[in-house]
C-alpha positions in Angstrom: -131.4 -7.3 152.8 -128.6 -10.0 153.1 -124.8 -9.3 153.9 -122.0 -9.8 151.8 -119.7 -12.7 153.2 -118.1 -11.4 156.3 -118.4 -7.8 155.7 -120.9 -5.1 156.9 -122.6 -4.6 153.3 -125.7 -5.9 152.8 -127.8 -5.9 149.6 -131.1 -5.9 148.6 -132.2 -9.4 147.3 -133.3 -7.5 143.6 -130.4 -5.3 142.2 -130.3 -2.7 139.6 -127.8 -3.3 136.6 -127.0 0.0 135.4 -125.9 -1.2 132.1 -128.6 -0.6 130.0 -128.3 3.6 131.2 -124.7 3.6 130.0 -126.4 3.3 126.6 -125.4 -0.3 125.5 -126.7 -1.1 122.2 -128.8 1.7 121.8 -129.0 5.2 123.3 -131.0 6.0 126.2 -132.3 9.7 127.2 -131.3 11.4 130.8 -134.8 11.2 131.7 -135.2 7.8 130.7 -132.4 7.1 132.7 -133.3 9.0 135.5 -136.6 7.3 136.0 -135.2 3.8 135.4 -132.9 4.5 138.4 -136.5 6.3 140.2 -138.6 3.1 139.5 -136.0 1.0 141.1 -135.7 2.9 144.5 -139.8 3.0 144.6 -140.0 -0.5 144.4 -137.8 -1.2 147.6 -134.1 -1.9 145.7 -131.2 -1.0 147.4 -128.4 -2.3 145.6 -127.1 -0.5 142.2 -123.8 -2.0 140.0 -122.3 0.0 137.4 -118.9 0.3 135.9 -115.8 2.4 134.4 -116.5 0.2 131.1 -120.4 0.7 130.7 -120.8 3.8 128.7 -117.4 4.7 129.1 -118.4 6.5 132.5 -121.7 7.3 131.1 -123.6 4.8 133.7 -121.4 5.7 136.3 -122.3 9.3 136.0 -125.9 9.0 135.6 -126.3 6.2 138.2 -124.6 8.8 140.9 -126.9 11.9 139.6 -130.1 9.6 140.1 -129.2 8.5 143.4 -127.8 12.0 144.5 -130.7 13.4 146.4 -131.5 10.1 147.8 -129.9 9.2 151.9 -126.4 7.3 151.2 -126.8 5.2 154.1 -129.9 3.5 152.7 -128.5 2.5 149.2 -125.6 0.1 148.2 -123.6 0.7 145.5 -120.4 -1.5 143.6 -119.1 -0.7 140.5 -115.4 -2.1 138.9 -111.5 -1.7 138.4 -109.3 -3.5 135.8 -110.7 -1.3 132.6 -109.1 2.4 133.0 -110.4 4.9 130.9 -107.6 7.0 129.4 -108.9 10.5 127.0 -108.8 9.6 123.3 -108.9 11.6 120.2 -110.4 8.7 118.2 -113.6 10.0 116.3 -116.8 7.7 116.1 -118.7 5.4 118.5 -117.9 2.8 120.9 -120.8 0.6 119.3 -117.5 -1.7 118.9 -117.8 -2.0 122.5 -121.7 -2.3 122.9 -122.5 0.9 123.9 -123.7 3.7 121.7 -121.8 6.7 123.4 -118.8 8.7 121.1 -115.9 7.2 121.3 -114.0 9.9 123.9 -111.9 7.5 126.0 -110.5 4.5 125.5 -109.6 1.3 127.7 -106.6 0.2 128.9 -106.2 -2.7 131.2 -104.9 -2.6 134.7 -104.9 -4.4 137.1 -101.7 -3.4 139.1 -102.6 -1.3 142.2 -101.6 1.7 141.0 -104.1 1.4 138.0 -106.4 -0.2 140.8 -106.8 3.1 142.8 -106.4 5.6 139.9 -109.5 3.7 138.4 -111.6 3.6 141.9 -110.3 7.6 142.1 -112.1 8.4 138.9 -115.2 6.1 139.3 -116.2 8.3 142.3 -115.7 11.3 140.7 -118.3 10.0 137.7 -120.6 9.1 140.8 -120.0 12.4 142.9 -119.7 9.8 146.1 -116.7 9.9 148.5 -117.0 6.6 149.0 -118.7 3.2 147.1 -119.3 0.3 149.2 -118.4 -2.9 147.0 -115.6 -3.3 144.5 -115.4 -5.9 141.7 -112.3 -7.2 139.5 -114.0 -6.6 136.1 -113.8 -9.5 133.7 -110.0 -10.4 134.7 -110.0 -14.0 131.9 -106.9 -13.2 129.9 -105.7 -11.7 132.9 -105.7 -13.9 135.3 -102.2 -14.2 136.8 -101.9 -10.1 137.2 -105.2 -10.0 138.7 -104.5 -12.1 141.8 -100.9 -11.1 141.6 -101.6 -7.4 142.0 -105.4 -6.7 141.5 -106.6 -8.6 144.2 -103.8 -7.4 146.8 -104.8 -4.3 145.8 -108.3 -4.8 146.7 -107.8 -6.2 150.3 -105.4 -2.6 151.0 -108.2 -1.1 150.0 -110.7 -2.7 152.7 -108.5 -2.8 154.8 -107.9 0.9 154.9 -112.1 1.5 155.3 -112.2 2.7 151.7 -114.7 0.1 150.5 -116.8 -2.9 152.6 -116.5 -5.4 150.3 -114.5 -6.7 147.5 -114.9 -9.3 144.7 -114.8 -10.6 141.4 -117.5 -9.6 138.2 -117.1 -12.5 135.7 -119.1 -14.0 133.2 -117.6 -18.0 134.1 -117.6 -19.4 137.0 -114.0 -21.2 136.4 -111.9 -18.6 137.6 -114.4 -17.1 139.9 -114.2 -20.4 142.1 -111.0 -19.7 141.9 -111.5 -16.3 144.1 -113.5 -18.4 146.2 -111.2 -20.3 147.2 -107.7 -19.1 146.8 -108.8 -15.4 148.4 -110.6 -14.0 150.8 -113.4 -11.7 148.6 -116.7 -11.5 150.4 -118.6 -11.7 147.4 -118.8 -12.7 143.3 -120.7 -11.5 140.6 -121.3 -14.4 138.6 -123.5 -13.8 135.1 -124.8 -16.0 132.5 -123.9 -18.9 134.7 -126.5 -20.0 136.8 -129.9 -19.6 134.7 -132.6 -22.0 133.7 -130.7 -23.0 130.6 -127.0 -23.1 132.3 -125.9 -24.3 135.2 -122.2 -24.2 135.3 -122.3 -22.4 138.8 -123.7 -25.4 139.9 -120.4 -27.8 140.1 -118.2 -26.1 141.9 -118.8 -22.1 142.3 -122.0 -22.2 144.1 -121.0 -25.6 146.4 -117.5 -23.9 147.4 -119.4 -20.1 147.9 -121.5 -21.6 150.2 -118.8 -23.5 151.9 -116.2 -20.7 152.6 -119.3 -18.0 153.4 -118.7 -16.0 150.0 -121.7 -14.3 148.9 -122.7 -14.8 144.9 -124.4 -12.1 143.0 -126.3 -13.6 140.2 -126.5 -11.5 137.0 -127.8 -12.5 133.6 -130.9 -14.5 134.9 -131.9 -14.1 131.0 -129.2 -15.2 129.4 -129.3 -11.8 127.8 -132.7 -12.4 126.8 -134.2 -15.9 125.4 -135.2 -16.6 128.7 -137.3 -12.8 129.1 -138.7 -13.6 125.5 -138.2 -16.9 123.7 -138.7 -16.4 119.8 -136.6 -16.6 116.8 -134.3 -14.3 116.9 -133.7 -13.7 120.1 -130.6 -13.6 122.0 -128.3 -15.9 124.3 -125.3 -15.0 125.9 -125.4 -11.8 123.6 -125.8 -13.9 120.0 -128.3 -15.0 118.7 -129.6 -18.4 120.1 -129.2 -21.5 118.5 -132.2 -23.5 117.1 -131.7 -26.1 120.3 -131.4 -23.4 122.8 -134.8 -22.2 121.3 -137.0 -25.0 121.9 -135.3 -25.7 125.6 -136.5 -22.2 126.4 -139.7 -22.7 124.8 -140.1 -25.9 127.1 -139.6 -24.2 129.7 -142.0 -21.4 128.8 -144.8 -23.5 128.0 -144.3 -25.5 131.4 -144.3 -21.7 132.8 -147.7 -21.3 131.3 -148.8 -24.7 132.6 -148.8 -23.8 135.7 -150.0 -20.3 136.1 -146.8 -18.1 136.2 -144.2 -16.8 133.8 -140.7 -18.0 132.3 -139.4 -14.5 133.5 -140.6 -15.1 137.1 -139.4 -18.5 136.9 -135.7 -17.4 135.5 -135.3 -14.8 138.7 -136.8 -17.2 141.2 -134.3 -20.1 139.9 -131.2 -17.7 140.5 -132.3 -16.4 144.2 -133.1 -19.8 145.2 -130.0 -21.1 145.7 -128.6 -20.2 150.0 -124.8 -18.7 148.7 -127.4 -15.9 146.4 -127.5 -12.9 148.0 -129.3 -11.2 145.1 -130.3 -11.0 141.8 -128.6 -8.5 139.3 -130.9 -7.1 136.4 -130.2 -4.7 134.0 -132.5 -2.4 133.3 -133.0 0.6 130.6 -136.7 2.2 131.3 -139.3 2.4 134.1 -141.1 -0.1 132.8 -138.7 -2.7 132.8 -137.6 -2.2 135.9 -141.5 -2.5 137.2 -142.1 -5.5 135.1 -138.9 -7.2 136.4 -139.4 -6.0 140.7 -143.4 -7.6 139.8 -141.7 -10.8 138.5 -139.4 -11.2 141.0 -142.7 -11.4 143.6 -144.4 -13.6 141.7 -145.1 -17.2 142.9 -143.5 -20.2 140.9 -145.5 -23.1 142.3 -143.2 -26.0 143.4 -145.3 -28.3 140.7 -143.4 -26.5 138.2 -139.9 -27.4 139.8 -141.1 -30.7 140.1 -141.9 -31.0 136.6 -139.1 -29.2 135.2 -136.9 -32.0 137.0 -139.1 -35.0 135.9 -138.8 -33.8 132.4 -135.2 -33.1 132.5 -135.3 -29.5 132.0 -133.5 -29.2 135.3 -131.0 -31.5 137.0 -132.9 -33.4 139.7 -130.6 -32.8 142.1 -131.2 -29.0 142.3 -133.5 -27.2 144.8 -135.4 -24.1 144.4 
């Protein structure tokens, strides 16, 4: 378990992305969902994200049924403001959106306090909690000026006040979230896409100035939404489809992978940890067997040959350390 900047939160160094149960892209069953959330807790993780937007409430409430029975002062769990769901009598899905649930809400956003607190207020009523332990700013690009005008102030009334340990920024850049770093005083950011195998954009200035101000980074995305979990044709990179150049990179890297004994997906969740501002690893995670597949890759060894050839190669900037 590491802590979260300065505060009192500490997560576990694998974390459960409870995405994939608020039914994005294609529909997941209760059960299914329930044992995804199951298979996580028996193999030691302690640290669950969700969010208003996922599902459209559907992760939050299925997250907070799964972990109902289970001791709240052994689990830690952050979901988002800056999305409010308001009731909607559109007809249809939210497919639109990326999640297959119908389309009973819609999303406004807010990120003035008022919105800030209503938001939180509903989240933990989806979850059945009194209380969640990390908030994140959800996604606040185009909104950047109201977010640390109001959205941010918001956030440090409501730490201060006790109602949550730790408070932050989800994003998937690292522009803006260096930004936070720098310009706030958020204990932790939750930084996706931007610090894999194939990008490192963290690298320049998110991860150096984390590190320097004591911020904690969450690292989601260690798959680039999938090329680096399955390099083929087809397959996806920052949710389209990847490019013929982006292909044969990750296909590098996978055959270097095999080289040496070990796996690209191993390799693509060891590179994120690595780094000393990483306090854990985000995945998302739709069945059982995912999550066993991804808490046995997370254990398993990357020899440092493969580092070493990565960098002589090129396939990694020499000056990085894993």
């Amino acid at each position: 378990m590491k802590r979260l900047g300065g505060s009192a939160v500490q997560v576990s160094e694998l974390a459960f992305g409870a995405g994939g149960i608020g039914n994005l892209y294609t529909e997941v069953g209760e059960q299914q969902a329930y044992e995804a959330v199951d298979a996580a807790w028996q193999r030691g993780i302690r640290y669950f994200d969700t969010a208003p937007h996922y599902g459209l409430g559907l992760s939050e409430r299925r997250l907070g049924a799964a972990l109902r029975e289970r001791p709240r002062a052994q689990y830690t769990i952050s979901t988002k403001v800056g999305r409010r769901l308001e009731p909607s009598d559109g007809t249809g899905d939210d497919l639109g959106n990326g999640f297959a649930v119908p389309a009973t809400h819609r999303r406004v956003w807010d990120f003035s306090e008022d919105g800030v607190r209503r938001t939180l207020e509903a989240s933990l009523e989806r979850l059945r909690l009194d209380r969640v332990d990390v908030v994140y700013l959800h996604d606040p690009d185009d909104h950047a000026e109201w977010a640390f005008r109001e959205g941010y102030p918001a956030l440090e009334k409501l730490r201060s006040e006790g109602v949550v340990g730790a408070i932050g920024a989800g994003m998937n850049q690292a522009e803006m979230l260096t930004r936070f770093v720098r310009d706030t005083d958020v204990d932790v950011v939750l930084c996706a896409g931007r610090y894999t195998l194939l990008d490192q954009g963290a690298l320049t200035e998110l991860l150096p100035a984390a590190q320097a101000r004591g911020t904690s980074v969450v690292i989601g995305g260690a798959f680039n939404s999938g090329l680096l979990a399955d390099p083929k044709p087809g397959a996806t990179y920052n949710y389209a489809t990847a490019s013929p150049e982006l292909l044969h990179r990750a296909l590098r890297l996978k055959s270097v992978a095999d080289r040496h004994g070990t796996t690209l997906r191993a390799a693509a969740l060891a590179f994120c940890a690595a780094h000393p501002a990483v306090a854990s690893v985000l995945v998302g995670a739709r069945s059982a067997a995912e999550v066993d597949d991804c808490a046995e890759q997370f254990r398993t060894s990357v020899p440092a040959a493969f580092w070493q050839e990565l960098r002589e190669t090129g396939l990694l900037p020499t000056e990085e350390t894993s």
